[in-house]
N, C-alpha and C positions, 0 to 999 in steps of 0.2 A: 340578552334579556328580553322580556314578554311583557304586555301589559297587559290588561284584565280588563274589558271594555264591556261591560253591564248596562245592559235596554233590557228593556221590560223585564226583566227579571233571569235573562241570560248573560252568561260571561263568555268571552270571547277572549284568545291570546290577542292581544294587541302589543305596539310599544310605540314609542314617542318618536316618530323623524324627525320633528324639527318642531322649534320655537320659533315661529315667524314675528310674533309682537311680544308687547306686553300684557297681550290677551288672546292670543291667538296661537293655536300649538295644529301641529299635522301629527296626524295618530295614522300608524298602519296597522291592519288587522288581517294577517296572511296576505292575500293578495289586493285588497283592497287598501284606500287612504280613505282618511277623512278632516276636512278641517274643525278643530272643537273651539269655540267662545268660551273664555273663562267665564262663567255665571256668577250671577251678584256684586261684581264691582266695577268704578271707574277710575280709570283714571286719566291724570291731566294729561294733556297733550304737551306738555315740557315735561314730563315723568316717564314717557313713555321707553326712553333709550335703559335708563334704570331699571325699571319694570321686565323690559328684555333681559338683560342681563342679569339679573336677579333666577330669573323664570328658566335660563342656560345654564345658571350656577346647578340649581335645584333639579333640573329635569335634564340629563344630558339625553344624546343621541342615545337608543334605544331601553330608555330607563322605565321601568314596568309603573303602570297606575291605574285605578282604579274612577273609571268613569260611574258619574250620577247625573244623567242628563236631567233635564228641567224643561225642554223646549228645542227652538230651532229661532235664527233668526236670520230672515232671505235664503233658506238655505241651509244656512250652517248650525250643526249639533251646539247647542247651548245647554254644557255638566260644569259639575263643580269635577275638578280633576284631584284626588289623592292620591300620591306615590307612593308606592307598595316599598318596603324591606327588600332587598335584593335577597334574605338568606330565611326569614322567615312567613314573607309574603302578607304579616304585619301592616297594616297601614297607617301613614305618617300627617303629617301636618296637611293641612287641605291647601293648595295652591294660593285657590282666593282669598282665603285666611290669611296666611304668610305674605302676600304684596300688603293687604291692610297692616297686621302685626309690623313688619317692616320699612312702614309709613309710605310707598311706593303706591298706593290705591286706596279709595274709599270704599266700603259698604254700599250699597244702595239701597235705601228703608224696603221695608215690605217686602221684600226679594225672598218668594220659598224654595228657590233652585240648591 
């Protein structure tokens, strides 16, 4: 599977290596990685192991999605990440959405990411 990693207005095959936190995913795009911040939420630091596995359930090893970055933070790509349909490339629940809906993370006000 591929994922679809969109900056400035270009798509790129990408796909998901790894979920490293409850906010933190490794994205590769052909030869390159990248580490992505989920944008717009937090969460607690006792919620965090949930959050993971939640984010594992939802995002397996190389499951296609659909990047909206917003930023960088020290570094690291800060998008909201949405998982693409494996059959009609569809896009599905937004990540950061889903740990909120799931009660696993909050919103953060004001956040345009």
């Amino acid at each position: 599977m591929v994922l679809v990693l969109s900056w400035a207005g270009v798509a790129e095959a990408a796909e998901v290596l790894q979920v490293r936190s409850g906010r933190l995913l490794q994205i590769g795009d052909h030869n390159r990685t990248y580490t992505v911040e989920l944008a717009c939420i937090a969460i607690p630091g006792e919620g965090n192991a949930a959050a993971t596995a939640w984010l594992r359930q939802q995002l397996p090893r190389r499951a296609r999605v659909n990047l909206r970055p917003s930023g960088s933070n020290n570094g690291t790509l800060v998008a909201r990440v949405e998982r693409l349909d494996s059959g009609d490339g569809s896009i599905r629940t937004d990540m950061s959405t889903g740990l909120v809906a799931a009660g696993l993370a909050t919103s953060l006000p004001n956040c345009t990411g």
